[in-house]
N, C-alpha and C positions, 0 to 999 in steps of 0.2 A: 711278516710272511703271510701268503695270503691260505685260505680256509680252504679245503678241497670238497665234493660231491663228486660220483662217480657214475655214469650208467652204463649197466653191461648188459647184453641183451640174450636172449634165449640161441636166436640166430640172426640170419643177417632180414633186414630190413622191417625189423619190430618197432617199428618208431623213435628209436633212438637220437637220433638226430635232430627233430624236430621236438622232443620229449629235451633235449638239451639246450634246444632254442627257447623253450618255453621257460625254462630256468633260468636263463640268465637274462629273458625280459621281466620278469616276477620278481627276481632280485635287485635289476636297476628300478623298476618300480619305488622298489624297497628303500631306493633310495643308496645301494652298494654299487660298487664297481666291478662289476663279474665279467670272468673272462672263459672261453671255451678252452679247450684242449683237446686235440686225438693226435697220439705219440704217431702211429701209423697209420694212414690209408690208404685204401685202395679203390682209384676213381679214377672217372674217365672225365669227369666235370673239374675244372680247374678254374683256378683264380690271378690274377696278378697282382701284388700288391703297387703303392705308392713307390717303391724302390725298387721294383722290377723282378721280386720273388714270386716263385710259384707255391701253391699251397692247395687243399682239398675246397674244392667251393662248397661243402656244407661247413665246415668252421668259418668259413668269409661269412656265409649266410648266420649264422649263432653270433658272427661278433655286430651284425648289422642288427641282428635283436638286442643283444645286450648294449647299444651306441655306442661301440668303441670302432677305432680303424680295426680292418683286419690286418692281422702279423703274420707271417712266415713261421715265428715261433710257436702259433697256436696250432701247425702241423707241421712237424720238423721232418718228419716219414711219408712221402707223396708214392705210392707205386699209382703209376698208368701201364695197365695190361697193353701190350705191344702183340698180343697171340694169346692159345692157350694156356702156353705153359711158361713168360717171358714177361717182364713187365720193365717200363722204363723207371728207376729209383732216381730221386730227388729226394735230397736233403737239406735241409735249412736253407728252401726254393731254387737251388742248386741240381742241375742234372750230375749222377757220378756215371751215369751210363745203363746199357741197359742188362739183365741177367735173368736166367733161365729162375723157375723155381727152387731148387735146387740147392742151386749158390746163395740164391740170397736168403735161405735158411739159414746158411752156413755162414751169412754176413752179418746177419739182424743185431748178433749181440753186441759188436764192435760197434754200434750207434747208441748203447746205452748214453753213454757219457753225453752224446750231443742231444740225445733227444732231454734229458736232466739237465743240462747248460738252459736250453731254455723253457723247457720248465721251470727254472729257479729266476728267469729273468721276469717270466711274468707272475710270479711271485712278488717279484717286489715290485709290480705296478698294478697288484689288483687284492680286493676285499675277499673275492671269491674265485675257484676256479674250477668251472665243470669239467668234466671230462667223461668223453666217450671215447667206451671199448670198441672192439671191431667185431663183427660175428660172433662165437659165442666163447666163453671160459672153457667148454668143456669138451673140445677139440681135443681129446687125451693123444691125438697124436702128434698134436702141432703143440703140445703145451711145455715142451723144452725151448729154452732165452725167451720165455713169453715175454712181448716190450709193449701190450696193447689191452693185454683183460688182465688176469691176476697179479702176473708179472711185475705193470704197471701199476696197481694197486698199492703192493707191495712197498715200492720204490718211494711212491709219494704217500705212504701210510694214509690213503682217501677209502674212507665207509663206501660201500657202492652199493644202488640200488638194479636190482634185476628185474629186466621188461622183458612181459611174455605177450606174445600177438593172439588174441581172443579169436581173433577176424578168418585167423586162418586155421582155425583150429586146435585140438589139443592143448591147451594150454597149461591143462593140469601136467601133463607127460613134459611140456618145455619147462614147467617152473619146477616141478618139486626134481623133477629126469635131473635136470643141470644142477642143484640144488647137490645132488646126493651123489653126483658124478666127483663132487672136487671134496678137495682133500680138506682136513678138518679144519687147519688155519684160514685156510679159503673161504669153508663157510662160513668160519667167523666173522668173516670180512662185509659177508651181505647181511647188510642192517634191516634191509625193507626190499616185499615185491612191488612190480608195480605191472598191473593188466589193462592193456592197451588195449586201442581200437576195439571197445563194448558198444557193443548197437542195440539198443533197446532197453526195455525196463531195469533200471539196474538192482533194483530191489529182487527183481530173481535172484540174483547174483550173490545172496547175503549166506546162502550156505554155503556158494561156491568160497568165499571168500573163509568162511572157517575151514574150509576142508583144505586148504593150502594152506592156511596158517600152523593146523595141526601135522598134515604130515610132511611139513619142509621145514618146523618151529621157527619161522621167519614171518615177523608182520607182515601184511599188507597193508602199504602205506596210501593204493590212490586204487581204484578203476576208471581209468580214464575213458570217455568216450568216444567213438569216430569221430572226427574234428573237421567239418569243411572250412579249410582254408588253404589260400593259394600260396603258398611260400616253394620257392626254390625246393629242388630234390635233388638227391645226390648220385643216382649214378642208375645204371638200366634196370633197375626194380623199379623203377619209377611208374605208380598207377596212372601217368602221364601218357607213358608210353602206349595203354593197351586203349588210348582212346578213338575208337572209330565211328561213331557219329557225327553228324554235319550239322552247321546250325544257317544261318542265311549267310553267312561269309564262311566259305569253304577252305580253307589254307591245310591244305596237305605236305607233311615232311616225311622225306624218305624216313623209313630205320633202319639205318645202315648197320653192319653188325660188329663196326666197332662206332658207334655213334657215342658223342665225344660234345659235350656241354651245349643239351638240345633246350637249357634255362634260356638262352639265348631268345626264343619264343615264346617264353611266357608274358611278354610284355602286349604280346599281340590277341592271347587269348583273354587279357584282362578285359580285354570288349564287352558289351553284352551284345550279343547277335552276333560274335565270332568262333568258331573252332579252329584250334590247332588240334588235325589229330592225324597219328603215324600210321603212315603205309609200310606194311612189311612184304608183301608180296602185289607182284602188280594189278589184279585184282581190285586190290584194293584202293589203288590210286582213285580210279573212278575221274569224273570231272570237275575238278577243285575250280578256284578261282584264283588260288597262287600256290606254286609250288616249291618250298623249297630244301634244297639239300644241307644240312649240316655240317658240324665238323665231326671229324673223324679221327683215330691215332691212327691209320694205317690206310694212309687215303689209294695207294696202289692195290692193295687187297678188294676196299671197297669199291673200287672204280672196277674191277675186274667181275667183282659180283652185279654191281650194276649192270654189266651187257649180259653175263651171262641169264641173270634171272627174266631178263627183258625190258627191264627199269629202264634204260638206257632210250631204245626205240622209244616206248613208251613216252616218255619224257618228251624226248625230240617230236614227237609228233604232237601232244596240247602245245609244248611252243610256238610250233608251225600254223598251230590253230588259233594264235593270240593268248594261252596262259602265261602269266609273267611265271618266271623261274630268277629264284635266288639263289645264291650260292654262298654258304661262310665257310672262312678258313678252309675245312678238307674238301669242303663242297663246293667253292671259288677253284680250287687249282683242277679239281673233276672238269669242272666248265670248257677248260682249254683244251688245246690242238697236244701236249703233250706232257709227262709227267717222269721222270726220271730219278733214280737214286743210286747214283754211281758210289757210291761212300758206302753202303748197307746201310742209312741210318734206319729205316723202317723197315728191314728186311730185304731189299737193293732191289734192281729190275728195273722195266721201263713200260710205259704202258701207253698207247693211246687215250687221249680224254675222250671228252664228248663234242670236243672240236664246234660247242657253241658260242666260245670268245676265242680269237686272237691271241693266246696268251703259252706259255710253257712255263714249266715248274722242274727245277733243278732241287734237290734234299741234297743238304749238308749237313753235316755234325754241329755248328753252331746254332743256339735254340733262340729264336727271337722271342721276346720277354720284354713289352713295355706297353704303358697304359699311354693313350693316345687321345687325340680330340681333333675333330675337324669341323667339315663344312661340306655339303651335298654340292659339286661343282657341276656333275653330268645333267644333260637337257631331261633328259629323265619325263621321253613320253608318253608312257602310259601310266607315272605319275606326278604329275608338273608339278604338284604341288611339295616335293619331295625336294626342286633343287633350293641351295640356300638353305634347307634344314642343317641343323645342326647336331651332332653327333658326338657320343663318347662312349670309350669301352676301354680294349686292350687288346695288344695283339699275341698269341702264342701255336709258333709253327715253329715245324724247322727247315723249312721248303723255303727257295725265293723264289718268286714269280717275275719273268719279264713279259711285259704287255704292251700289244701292239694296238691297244685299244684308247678309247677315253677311260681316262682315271673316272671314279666315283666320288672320289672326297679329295679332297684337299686340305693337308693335316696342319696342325700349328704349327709342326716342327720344318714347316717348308715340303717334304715330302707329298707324295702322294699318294692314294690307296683304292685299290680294286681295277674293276675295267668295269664298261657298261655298251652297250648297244642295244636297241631296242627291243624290249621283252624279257633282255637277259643282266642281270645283277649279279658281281661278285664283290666280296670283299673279303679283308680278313679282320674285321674289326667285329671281336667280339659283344656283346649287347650292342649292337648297331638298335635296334628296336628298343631298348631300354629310354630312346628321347623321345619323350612324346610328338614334338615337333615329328619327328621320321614316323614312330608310329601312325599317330592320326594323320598323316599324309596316306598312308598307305591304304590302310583302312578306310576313309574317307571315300579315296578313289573308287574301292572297290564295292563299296555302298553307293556308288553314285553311279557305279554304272548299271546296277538295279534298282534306279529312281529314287534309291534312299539316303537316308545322312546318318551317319556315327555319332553325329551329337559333338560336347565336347570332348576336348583332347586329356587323356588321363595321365596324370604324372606318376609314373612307376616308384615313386621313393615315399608318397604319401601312402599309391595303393599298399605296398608294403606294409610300411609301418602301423597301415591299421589290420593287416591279414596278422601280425605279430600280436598285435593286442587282442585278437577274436585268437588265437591262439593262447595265449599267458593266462586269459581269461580262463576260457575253459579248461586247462590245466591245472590254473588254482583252484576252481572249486571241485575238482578231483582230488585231489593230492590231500595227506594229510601234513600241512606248510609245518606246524610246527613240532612235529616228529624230526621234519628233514629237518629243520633250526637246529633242531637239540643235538641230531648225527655230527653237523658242523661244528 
């Protein structure tokens, strides 16, 4: 059976995630077989596995640090916020449907058993198994059937280490505060702090560190520092999102407000002399060099904001003026003449698109779920060099599209996928940009039409896997490694 580490955080987005990435590249280093785990999340960013399960795209992302395929098991608990108060539940990559807050309080604990099945499955196929809490342990109001901080501790009897965010302040009030919020077993259970995101000399930092040892009696095991590297992020906290600067290729993406796996573009900003950055009000759009729309969980709601805030016009008019527009999955079925959800699956109604493809969009209850590969079929003129590229991702809607247009790809499985006419691109195929083939097709053009060249084409699986290792790196020599040995 395999060993467990645990990291719980102060609140939500203290570096957890990638503090868990960085552990289980430091461990395969090590020469072990570590594997991720988070019983429950909640995200808008998803994954599809090799079998057609859905799962949290930051355990996809931790199990591509630590070289293993990603599982369905290493997040058996998937919520996608559907609204404020609602979120769609997947379990063991399985839709069971979707529920208010509410209910699914009053449901969490009837998953014990399935979220423990497999837990104990990757048990017996791994050396080690990280796991990450969700926001913080000391939610004293949400902390009855906890399946995700203590709770979860508990079950799989794992030492956990507590991360507090320097960056954002307070940190002394997040570590020792949450520290002396939980109950005595509880704090037995934290072995070690760990203070994130430190910028600057950290040798200041040497009283700070006694003075949380002493009034929380809990080591501190690492101060970690602000980390520049590019890895996947997991959901709208993402310091992705707040980026508004332009660099010589301009690529502007809506942020739509239920924006929905915007990883999908990180393949594009790995350029140098590119920016990906989000428009949240039109404003800010300004005059990009491509535009485009994301996916979405509630592409009616968003489609609705889009006209009203002005995005919509907006948009239609750099078209008009020769900027390409892209469209994935929520932001493909936006593109069309119409959008309909006769079943309620996302909240029901009907909407006009943007009436820039040919295309209409039907939502049904069944979730399409399967990883895909194709081939760039459309003439594709404003960038030639794109058709013939080759392409892979995954597809996950629950909308069909019928299209009165040219397809975009042309799939292995005989199918086909998107529409296209000139200027306008949709698909539904998730990391469509993750080929560098598509990428530097893209990029290229868009360099060339400002007399310049992108250079070579970047393979997103190498850039990766060295942004993992400038991460493991600088995490090991933060960390004190064989404190955490000894926890295990």
């Amino acid at each position: 059976m395999a060993k467990a580490i645990m990291l719980q955080g102060t609140m939500s987005n203290v570096g957890k995630s990638l503090l868990c990435a960085a552990l289980c590249r430091i461990f395969r280093q090590d020469g072990m077989r570590a594997v991720p785990f988070k019983s429950q999340n909640m995200a808008l960013n998803s994954y599809i596995t090799r079998e057609g399960l859905e799962m949290g795209r930051a355990q996809a992302m931790q199990a591509e640090a630590a070289g293993v395929e990603p599982s369905a098991l290493m997040n058996p608990v998937l919520l996608k916020p559907t609204g404020d108060t609602g979120s769609q539940v997947i379990v063991n990559g399985e839709v069971r449907g979707n529920m208010r807050a509410a209910e699914y309080f009053r449901y969490r604990k009837s998953l014990i058993p399935e979220i423990m099945a497999a837990y104990n499955k990757l048990s017996e196929q791994a050396d080690i198994i990280v796991i990450e809490g969700a926001g913080s342990p000391a939610e004293l109001n949400l902390k009855r059937d906890d399946i995700v901080n203590m709770g979860l501790a508990e079950l799989t009897d794992a030492p956990v280490l507590l991360v507090g965010d320097i960056d954002r302040g307070g940190v002394f009030a997040q570590l020792i505060g949450t520290v002396r919020l939980l109950e005595e077993d509880e704090r037995g259970r934290i072995r070690g702090l760990i203070v994130n995101k430190f910028r600057g000399d950290r040798s200041l930092f040497d009283d700070g560190v006694k003075i949380l040892e002493e009034k929380s009696g809990v080591p501190v095991v690492g101060v970690v520092p602000y980390i520049e590297c590019d890895i996947d992020d997991e959901d709208s906290l993402s310091d992705k999102l707040c980026r508004t600067s332009a660099d010589i290729i301009d690529i502007a993406a809506i942020k739509l407000p239920r924006i929905s796996n915007f990883t999908d573009l990180d393949a594009l900003a790995q350029y140098e002399g590119v920016s990906v950055r989000y428009a949240e009000r039109p404003s800010e759009l300004r005059e990009p060099d491509m535009i485009v729309i994301p996916g979405t969980k509630n592409t009616i709601s968003d489609m609705r904001w889009l006209r009203e805030s002005g995005f919509e016009a907006l948009i239609k008019k750099r078209s008009a003026a020769g900027t390409p527009v892209f469209g994935i999955c929520g932001g493909y079925q936006m593109l069309g003449k119409r959008i309909s959800d006769p079943e309620n699956t996302e909240g029901g109604g009907e909407i006009r698109g943007m009436e820039l493809l040919d295309t209409e969009t039907v939502f049904r209850t069944k979730k399409t779920r399967t990883r895909i590969t194709g081939d760039i079929t459309a003439s594709c003129e404003d960038f030639p060099e794109l058709r013939g590229a080759h392409a892979e991702g995954y597809e996950i809607h629950m909308g069909e599209t019928i299209s009165h247009e040219a397809p975009l790809l042309k799939l292995s499985d005989g199918r086909t996928d998107g529409a296209y006419k000139k200027g306008i691109y949709g698909s539904y195929l998730h990391g469509i940009f993750d080929s560098a083939e598509v990428s530097h097709a893209v990029i290229n053009e868009l360099f060339r039409r400002k007399g310049l060249s992108a250079g070579a084409s970047v393979s997103r699986r190498e850039y990766k896997e060295r942004q993992y290792d400038i991460l493991a790196d600088a995490v090991r020599s933060s960390l004190d490694m064989e404190m955490i040995r000894k926890m295990l």
